[in-house]
C-alpha positions in Angstrom: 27.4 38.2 -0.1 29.8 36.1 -2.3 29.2 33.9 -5.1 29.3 30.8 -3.1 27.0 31.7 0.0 24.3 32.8 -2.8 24.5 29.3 -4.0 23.9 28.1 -1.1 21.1 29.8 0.4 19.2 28.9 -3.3 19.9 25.4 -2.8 18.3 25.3 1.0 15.3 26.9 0.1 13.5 23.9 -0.4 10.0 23.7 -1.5 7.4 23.0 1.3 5.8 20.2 0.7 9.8 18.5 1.4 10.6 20.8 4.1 8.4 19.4 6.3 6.6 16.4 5.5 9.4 14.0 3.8 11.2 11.6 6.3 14.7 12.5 6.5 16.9 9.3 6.3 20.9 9.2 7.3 22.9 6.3 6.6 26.3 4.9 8.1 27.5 2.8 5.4 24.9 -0.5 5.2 25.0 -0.4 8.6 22.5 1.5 9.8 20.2 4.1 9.5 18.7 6.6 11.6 14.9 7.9 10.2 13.5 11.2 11.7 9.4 11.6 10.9 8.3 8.4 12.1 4.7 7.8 13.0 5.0 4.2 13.9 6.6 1.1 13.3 3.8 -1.5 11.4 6.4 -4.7 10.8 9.2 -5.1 13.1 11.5 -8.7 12.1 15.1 -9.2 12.3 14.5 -8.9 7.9 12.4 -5.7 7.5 11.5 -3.2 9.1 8.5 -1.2 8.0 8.0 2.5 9.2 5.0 4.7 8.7 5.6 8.3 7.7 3.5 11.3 7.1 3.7 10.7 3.5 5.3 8.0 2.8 6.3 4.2 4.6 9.4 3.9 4.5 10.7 -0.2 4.3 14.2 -1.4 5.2 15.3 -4.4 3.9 18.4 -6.7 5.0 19.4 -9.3 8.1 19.9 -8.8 11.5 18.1 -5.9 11.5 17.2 -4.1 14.9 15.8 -0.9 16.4 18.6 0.5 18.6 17.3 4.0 19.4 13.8 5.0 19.4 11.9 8.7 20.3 8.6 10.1 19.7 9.4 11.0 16.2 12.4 9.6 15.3 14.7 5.3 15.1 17.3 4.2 14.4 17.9 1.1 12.8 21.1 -1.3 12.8 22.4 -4.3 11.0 23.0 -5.1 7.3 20.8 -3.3 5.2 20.2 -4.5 1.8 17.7 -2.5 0.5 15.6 0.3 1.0 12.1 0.9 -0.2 9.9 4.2 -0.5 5.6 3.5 -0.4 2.9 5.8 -0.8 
């Protein structure tokens, strides 16, 4: 194995306790935002959105702000974010 898959597989061992039960959060620019681990949505206006997690609730801040996708586990939000905001 070379140097730089070695590297590699050390940084994606990740411990546990983020593997699993951390949201994972991937953003477009300000535009949007697409969280995977949601549990439920408890405030839904066009200036936050707040999304419960296993371990944390997750808070987007900004305007315009809208739920274009949502799954079982998993939304994605769009407008301008301004802010983003991690509760336990």
């Amino acid at each position: 194995m070379n140097d730089k898959n070695n590297k590699f597989g050390r940084l994606s061992a990740l411990p546990k306790d983020m593997a699993g039960n951390t949201p994972f959060l991937e953003f477009t620019a300000n535009r949007s935002v697409l969280i995977d681990g949601c549990q439920g949505i408890l405030e839904y206006q066009d200036s936050i959105v707040r999304i419960n997690t296993k371990k944390l609730i997750v808070v987007i801040n900004g305007r315009g702000l809208h739920i274009k996708c949502m799954t079982a586990h998993s939304l994605t939000i769009c407008g301008y974010i301004s802010g983003v905001e991690f509760l336990r």
